[in-house]
N, C-alpha and C positions, 0 to 999 in steps of 0.2 A: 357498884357505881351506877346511878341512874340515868347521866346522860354521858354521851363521851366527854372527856375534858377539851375546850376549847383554848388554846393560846394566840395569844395577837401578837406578831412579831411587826416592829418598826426600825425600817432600815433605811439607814443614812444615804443620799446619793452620790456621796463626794467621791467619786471613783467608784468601781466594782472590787476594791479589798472590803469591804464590807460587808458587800454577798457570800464575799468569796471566803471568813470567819464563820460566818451565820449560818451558810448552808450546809455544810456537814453535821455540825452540831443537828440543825431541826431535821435532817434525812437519817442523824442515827437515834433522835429520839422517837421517831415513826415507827421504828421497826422497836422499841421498847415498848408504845403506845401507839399498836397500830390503827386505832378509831378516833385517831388525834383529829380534830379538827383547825384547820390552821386559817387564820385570817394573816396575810401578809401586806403592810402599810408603806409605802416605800413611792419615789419618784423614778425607780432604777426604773427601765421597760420592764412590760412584761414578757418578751421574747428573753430578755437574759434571766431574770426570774424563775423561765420556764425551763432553762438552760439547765439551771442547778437545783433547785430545789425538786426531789422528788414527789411525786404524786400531786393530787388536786387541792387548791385552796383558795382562797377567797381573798382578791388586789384589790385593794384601796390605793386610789394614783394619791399620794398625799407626801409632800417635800418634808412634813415633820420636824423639819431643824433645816439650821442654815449651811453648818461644815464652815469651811470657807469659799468665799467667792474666789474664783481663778480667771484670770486672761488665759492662760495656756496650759500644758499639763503640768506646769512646773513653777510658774507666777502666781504667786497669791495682791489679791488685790485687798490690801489692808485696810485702806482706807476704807474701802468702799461696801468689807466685811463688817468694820468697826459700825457704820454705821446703820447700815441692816441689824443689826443685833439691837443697837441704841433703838432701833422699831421694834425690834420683837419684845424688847423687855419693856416697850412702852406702853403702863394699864399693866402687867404683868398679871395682877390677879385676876382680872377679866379673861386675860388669853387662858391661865390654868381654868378658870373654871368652865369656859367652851371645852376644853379638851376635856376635861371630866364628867359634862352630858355628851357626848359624842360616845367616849368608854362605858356610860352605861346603858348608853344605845346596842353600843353592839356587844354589850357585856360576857368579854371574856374571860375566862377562870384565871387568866395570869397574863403578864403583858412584860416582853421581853425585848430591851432595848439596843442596838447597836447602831449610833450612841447617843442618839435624840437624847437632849432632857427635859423636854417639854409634856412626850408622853410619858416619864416619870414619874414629875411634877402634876400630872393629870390622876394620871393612874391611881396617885395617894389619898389624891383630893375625895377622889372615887371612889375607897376603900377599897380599890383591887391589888392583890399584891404583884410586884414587879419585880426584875433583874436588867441589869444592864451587863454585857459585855461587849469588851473592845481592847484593843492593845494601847487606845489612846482615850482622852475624852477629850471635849469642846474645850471645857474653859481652862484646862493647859496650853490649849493651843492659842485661845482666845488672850491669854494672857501672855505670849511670848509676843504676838503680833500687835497687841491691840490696849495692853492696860496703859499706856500713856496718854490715853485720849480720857475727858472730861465722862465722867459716870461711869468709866470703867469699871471701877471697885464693886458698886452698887449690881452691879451687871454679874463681875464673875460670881457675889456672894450668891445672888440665884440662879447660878447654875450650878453651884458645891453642892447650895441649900437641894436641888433636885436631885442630882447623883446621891446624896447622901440617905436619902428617901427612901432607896431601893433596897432589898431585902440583901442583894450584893453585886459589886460589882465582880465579875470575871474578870481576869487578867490572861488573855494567853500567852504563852510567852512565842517572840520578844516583845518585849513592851515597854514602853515610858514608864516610870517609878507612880505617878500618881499619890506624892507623899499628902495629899491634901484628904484623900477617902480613907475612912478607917473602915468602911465595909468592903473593900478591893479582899477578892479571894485569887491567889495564883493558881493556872494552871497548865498545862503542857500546851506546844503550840496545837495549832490545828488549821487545817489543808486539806483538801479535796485532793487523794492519791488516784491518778490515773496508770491507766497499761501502756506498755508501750508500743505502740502499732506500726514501728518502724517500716517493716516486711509490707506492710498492707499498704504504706506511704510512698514506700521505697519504686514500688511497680507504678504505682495510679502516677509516679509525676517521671517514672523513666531513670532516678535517682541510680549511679553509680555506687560500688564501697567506697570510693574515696571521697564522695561529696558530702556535704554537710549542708545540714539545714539547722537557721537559727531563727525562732521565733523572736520577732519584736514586738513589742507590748508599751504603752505607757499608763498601762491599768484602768483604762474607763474612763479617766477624765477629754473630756473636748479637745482636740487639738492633734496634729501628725509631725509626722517627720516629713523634710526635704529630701526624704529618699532617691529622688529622679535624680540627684545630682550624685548619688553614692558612686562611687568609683567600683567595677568590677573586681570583685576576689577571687580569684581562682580556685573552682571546687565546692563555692559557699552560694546556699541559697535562701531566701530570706522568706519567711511565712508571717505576714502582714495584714489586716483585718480588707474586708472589702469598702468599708465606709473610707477607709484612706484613697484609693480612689492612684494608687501607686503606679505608674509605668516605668517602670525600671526590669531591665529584660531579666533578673534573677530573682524578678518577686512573687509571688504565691500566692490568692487570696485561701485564709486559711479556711472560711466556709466552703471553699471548693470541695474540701476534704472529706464534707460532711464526718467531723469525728468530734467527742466532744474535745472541751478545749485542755482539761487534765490529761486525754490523751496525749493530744498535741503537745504538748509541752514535756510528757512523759516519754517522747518520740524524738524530740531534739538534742543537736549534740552542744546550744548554749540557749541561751535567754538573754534580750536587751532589753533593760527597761531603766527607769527611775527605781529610788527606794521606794518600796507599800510592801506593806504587808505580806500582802496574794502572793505577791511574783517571787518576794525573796523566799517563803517558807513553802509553796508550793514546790518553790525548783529543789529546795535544800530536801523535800521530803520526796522527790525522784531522782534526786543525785543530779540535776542538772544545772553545768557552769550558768555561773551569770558574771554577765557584764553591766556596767551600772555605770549610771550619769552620777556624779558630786552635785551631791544637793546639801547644801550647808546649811541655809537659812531654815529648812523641816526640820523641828525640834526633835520629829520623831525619828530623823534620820538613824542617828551615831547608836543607838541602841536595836537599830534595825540591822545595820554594817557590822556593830562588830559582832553581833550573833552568827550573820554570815558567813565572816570570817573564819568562828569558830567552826560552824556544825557543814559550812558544803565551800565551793570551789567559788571565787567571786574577785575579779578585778573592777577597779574604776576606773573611768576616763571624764574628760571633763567635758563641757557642753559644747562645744566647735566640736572636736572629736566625736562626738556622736552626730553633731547636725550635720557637717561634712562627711560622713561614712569614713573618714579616715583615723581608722583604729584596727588593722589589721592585725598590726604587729602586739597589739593591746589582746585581742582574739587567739593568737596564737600562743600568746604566756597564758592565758587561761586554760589552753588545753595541754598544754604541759605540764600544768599542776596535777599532782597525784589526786587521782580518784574518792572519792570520799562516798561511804554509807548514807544509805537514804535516813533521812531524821524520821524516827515514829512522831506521828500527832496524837500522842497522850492526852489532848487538850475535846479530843472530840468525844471520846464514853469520856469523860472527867462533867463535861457539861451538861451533857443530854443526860447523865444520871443524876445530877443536880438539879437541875429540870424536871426530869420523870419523878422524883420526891414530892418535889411542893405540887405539881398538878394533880398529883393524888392525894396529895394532902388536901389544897382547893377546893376539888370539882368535887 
C-alpha cells in the first residue's frame, strides 16, 4: 500500500446515539488498520468526539444533514423539520455537486455515513465509494412525520435515491426494518462496553452498600430534567451531566468523576433516559436496568423496546413520572426483575471488517 488509507466519516448531530454506533466501530477498525487516517465530519463538539473516538483525526465542524429539528429532548418540531428539508432539497443538484468538490478536495479512500444522505449523494457523484450505517435512516423518519406536506414525495425520492447509492447500508441490530433499501446489510448491535468502576466510585462520593446510584441521560439532545423538584429516595443518588446545572441535594455531576462515560454507566445500578439507541444497547450490553420515558410518536421507538425487553432489565414510566421524579415504586419493580447477561456487540468486528475490506480494496 502506498499511502495509508484515508476514510471520512459523517456523523449526524441529532443526539449523541450516533457517536455512540460509530465510535466503536472506527476505534476497532484502527486497531485492524492502525495507519488509518481519519477525517471526522460531524456538528457533535469536538470535546465529546474526543470522548470516544480513539486516537487523532482531523474535525470538520460541518451539520451534514438535518435529523430532525427538536423543541426538547423529546418534541420534534415537524413543521418546522418539513420545511428545512423543502430548503435542503431546494436546487438539489447544485447542493450534491458542492458536496462532491468539497470530497474531492479532501479526497478520501471511502466515506462512511451515519446517516447523512447528502454526503452519500456527494460521495457518488464524486466516484468515491461509500457506506452508510445506522439503526434508522432520515427518510423513514422524514416520512412518519412529514410526507403530508406538499413536495414530500419528491423529497423522500432523494433521499432513497441517496441511501440507495451506497455500497451498503448497515443495520445494527435493533433497528427499524428499512423495507425501502435493498442494499441494508444486518448486523449485531454495537456499544461502547465499559468496566465497572464501582469501588473507585463508591470511595470518591462516600457511597454506602446499600446506596444506589442511577445515571440520567437524555442522550445528547438540548434540554433537561426539572430535577430540583424530584422528591428525595432513600439510598438513591443520581449522576447528572454538569451543563444541567441541577441542585438537587442527591445529584452528582458526573464529570466530577473524571471517568469515561461507558464506565459510568457500567457502574450504575439503573439508567433514566428516553428510547436511542446509545442508552438502550449500551445498558443491555453491561447488564444495566433501565428505566424509560413512553415515547410513542419516535417510529424508532417499539423496535428499540421490545429488543429491550428481550435482551436486559427495562420498565417504563410516562412523562409526568419522570418530570416529577415520582417513580420510585417504578425503580424498585425494576430492581426486582431478575438479572440478565450483558448482550455481546457482534455488530462491532462485523463492521470494521467490512470496512477494513473495501479500504484495502480502495486505497
Amino acid at each position: 500500500m502506498d499511502k495509508p488509507p484515508h476514510l471520512l466519516v459523517s456523523i449526524t448531530a441529532h443526539g449523541f446515539g450516533h457517536v455512540a454506533q460509530t465510535a466503536p466501530v472506527i476505534n476497532a477498525l484502527r486497531r485492524l488498520l492502525p495507519d488509518l487516517q481519519l477525517t471526522l465530519r460531524s456538528a457533535v463538539p469536538l470535546s465529546h468526539l474526543q470522548s470516544r473516538f480513539d486516537g487523532p483525526f482531523e474535525y470538520l465542524r460541518d451539520a451534514g444533514d438535518i435529523g430532525m429539528l427538536m423543541s426538547s429532548a423529546m418534541d420534534v418540531r415537524a413543521d418546522a423539520s418539513a420545511q428545512a428539508y423543502l430548503t435542503l432539497h431546494h436546487e438539489w443538484g447544485v447542493k450534491v455537486g458542492n458536496e462532491a468538490r468539497m470530497l474531492r478536495e479532501i479526497a478520501p479512500d471511502f466515506v462512511f455515513s451515519n446517516v447523512g444522505y447528502l454526503a452519500l449523494a456527494g460521495a457518488h457523484l464524486a466516484g468515491i465509494p461509500a457506506a452508510a450505517m445506522c439503526s434508522l435512516n432520515w427518510a423513514d423518519i422524514y416520512r412518519h412525520y412529514c410526507a403530508g406536506i406538499s413536495g414530500a414525495h419528491h423529497v423522500l425520492e432523494e433521499m432513497l435515491h441517496a441511501y440507495g447509492h451506497a455500497q451498503a447500508f448497515l443495520q445494527p441490530a435493533p433497528g427499524m426494518p428499512m423495507a425501502d433499501l435493498s442494499n441494508r446489510l444486518a448486523i449485531g448491535p454495537v456499544a461502547a462496553v465499559g468496566q465497572c468502576r464501582r469501588d473507585v466510585i463508591d470511595r470518591q462520593l462516600g457511597l454506602g452498600r446499600d446506596e444506589r446510584l442511577v445515571l440520567v441521560s437524555l442522550g445528547g439532545v438540548s434540554g433537561r430534567l426539572p430535577m430540583e423538584h424530584w422528591p428525595r429516595l432513600p439510598g438513591v443518588r443520581w449522576l447528572v451531566a454538569a451543563n444541567w446545572h441541577v441542585s438537587h441535594p442527591d445529584a452528582v455531576v458526573l464529570e466530577s468523576l473524571e471517568l469515561p462515560f461507558a464506565d459510568l454507566l457500567a457502574s450504575c445500578d439503573a439508567l433514566i433516559c428516553k428510547p436511542g439507541y446509545g442508552s438502550f444497547v449500551e445498558a443491555a450490553c453491561s447488564a444495566v436496568p433501565v428505566l424509560y420515558v413512553k415515547r410513542e410518536d419516535w417510529p424508532e421507538t417499539p423496535f428499540l423496546t421490545a429488543w429491550l425487553q428481550q435482551h436486559g432489565r427495562a420498565r417504563a414510566i410516562d412523562r409526568h413520572q419522570l418530570e416529577s421524579g415520582r417513580f420510585g415504586d417504578a425503580l424498585q419493580a425494576l430492581w426486582a426483575q431478575p438479572a440478565t447477561t450483558p448482550v455481546v456487540p457482534s455488530g462491532i468486528d462485523e463492521a470494521a471488517d467490512w470496512l477494513a475490506g473495501r479500504l484495502l480494496a480502495w486505497s
